[in-house]
KOLDOKOL-921137 format. One record per atom (N, C-alpha, C, O): x, y, z; atom name. Coordinates in nm, 2 decimals. Layout:
SITE      px      py      pz   a
SITE       X       Y       Z  CA
...
***
This chain:
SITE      px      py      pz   a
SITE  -20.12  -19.28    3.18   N
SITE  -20.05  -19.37    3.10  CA
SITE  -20.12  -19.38    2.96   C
SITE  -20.05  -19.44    2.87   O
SITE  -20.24  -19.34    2.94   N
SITE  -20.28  -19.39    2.84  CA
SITE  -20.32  -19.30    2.72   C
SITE  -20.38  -19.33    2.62   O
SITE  -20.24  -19.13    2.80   N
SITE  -20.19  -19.02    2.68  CA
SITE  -20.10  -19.05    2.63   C
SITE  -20.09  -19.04    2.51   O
SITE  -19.98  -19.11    2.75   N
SITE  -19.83  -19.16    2.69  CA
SITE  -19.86  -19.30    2.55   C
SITE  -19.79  -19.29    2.45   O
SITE  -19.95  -19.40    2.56   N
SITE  -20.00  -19.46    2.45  CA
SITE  -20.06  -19.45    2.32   C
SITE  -20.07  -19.53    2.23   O
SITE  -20.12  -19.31    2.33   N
SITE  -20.21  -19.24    2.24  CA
SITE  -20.13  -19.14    2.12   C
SITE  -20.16  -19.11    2.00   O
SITE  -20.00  -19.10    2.25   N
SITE  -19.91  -19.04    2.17  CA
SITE  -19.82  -19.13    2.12   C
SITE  -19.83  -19.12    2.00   O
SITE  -19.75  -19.20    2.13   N
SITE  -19.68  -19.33    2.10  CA
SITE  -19.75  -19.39    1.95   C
SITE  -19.69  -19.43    1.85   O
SITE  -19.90  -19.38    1.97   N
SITE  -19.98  -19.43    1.84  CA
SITE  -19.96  -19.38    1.73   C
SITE  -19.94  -19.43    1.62   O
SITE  -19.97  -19.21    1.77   N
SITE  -19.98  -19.12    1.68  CA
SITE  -19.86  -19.08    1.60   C
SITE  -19.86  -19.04    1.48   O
SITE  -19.75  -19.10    1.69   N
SITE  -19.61  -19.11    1.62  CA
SITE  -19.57  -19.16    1.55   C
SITE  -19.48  -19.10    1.48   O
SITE  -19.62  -19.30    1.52   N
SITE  -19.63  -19.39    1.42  CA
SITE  -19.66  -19.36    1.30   C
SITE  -19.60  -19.39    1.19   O
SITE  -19.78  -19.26    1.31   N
SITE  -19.88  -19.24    1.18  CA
SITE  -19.77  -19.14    1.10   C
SITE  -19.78  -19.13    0.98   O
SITE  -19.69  -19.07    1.17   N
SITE  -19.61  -18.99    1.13  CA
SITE  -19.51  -19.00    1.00   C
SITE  -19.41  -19.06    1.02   O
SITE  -19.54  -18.96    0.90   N
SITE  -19.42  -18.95    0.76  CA
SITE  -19.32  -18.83    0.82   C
SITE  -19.34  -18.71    0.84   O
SITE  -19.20  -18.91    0.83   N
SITE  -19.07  -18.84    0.89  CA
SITE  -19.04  -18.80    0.72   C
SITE  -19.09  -18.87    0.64   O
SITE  -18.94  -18.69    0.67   N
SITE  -18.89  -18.64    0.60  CA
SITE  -18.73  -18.73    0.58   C
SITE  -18.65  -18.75    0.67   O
SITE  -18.72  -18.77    0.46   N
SITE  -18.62  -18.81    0.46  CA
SITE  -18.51  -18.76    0.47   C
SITE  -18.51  -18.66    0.55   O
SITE  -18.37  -18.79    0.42   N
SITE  -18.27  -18.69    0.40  CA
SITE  -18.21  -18.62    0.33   C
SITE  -18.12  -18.53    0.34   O
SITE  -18.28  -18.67    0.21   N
SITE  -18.30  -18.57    0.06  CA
SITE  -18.34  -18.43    0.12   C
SITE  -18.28  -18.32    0.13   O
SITE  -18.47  -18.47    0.18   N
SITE  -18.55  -18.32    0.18  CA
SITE  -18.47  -18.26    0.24   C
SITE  -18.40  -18.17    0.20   O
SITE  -18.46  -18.31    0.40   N
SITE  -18.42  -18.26    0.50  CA
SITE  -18.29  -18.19    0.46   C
SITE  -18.30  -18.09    0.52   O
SITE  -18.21  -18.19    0.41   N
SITE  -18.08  -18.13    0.39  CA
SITE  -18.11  -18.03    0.27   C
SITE  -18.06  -17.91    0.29   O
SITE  -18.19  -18.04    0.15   N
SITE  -18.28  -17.92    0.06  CA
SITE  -18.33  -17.86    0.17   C
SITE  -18.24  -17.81    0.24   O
SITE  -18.43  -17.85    0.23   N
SITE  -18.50  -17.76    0.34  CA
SITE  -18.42  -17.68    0.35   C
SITE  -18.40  -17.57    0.29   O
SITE  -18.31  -17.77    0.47   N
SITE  -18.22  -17.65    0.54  CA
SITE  -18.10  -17.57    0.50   C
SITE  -18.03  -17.50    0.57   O
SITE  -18.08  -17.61    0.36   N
SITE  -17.99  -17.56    0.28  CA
SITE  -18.07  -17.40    0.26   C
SITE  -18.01  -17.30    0.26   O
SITE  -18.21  -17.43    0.24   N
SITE  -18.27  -17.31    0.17  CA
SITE  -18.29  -17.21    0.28   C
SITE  -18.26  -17.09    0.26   O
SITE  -18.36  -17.27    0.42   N
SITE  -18.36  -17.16    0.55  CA
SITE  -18.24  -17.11    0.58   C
SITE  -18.23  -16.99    0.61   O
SITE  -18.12  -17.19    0.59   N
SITE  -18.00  -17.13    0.58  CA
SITE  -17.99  -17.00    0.48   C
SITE  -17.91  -16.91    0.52   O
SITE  -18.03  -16.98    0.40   N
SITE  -17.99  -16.90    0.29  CA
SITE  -18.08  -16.82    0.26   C
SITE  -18.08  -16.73    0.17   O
SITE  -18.17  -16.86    0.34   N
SITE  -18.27  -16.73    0.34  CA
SITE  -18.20  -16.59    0.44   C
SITE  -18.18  -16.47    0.42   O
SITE  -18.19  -16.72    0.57   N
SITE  -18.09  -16.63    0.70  CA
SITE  -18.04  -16.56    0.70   C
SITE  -18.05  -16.45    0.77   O
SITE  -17.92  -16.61    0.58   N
SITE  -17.79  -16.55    0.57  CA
SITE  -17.85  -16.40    0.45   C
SITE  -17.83  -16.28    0.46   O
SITE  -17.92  -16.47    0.36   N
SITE  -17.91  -16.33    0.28  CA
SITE  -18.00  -16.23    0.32   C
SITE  -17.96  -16.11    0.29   O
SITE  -18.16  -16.25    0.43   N
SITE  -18.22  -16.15    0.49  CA
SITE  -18.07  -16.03    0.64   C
SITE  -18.08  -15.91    0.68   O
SITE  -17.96  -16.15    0.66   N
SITE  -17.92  -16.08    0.77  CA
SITE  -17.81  -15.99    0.71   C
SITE  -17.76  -15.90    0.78   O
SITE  -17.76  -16.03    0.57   N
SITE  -17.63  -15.90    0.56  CA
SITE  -17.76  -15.80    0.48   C
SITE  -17.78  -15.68    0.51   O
SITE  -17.85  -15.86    0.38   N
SITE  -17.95  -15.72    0.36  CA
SITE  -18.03  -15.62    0.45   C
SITE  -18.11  -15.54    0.40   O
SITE  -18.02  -15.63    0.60   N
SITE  -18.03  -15.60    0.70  CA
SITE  -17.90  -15.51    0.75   C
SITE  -17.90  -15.39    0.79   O
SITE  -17.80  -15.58    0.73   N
SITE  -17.68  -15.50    0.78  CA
SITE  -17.70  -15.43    0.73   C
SITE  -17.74  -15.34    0.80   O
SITE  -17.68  -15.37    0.54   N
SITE  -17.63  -15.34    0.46  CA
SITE  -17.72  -15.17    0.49   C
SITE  -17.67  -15.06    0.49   O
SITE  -17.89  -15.22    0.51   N
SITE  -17.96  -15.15    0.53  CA
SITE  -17.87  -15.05    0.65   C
SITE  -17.83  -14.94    0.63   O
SITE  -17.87  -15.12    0.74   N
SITE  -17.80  -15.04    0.87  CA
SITE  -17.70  -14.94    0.83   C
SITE  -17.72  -14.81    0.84   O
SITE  -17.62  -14.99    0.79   N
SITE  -17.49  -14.95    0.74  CA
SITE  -17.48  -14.83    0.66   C
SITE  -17.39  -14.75    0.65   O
SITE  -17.60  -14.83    0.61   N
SITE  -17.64  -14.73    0.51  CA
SITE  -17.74  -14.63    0.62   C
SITE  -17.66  -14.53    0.65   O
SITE  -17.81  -14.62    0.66   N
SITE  -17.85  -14.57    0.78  CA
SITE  -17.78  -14.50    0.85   C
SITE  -17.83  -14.39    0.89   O
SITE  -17.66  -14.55    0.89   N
SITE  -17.58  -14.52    0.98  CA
SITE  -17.50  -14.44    0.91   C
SITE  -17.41  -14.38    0.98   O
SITE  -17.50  -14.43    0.80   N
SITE  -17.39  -14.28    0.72  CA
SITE  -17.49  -14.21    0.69   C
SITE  -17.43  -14.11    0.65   O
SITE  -17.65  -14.18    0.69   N
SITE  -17.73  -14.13    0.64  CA
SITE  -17.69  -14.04    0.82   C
SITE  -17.64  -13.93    0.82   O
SITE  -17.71  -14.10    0.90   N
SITE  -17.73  -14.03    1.02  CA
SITE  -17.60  -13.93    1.04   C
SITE  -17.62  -13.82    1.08   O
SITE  -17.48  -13.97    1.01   N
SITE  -17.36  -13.93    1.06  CA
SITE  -17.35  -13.79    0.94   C
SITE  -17.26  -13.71    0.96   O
SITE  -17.41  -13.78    0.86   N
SITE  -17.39  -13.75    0.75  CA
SITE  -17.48  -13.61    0.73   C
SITE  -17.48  -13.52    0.65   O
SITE  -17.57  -13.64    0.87   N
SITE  -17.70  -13.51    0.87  CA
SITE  -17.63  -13.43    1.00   C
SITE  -17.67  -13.32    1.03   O
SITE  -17.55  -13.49    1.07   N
SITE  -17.48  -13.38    1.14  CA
SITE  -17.38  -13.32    1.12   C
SITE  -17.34  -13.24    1.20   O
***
């Protein structure tokens, strides 16, 4: 019981992120996502005619 209190304490001490941040943050990980995952495709895609293209 007295980890369950310790953590309870410590929770407290905690600076939560507001909702300014919080919605900047995940605007920006979003868009990191999105633009690492079609420059990924893009890579593929290109790959993928490089291969078709050597036979």
């Amino acid at each position: 019981m007295k980890f369950f209190k310790n953590v309870y304490q410590e929770m407290k001490k905690v600076k939560w992120p507001d909702r300014k941040y919080m919605v900047k943050y995940s605007i920006a990980t979003l868009s990191v996502i999105i633009f690492f995952s079609l420059y990924f495709f893009v890579i593929e895609l290109i790959m993928s005619a490089l291969k078709v293209g050597v036979r």
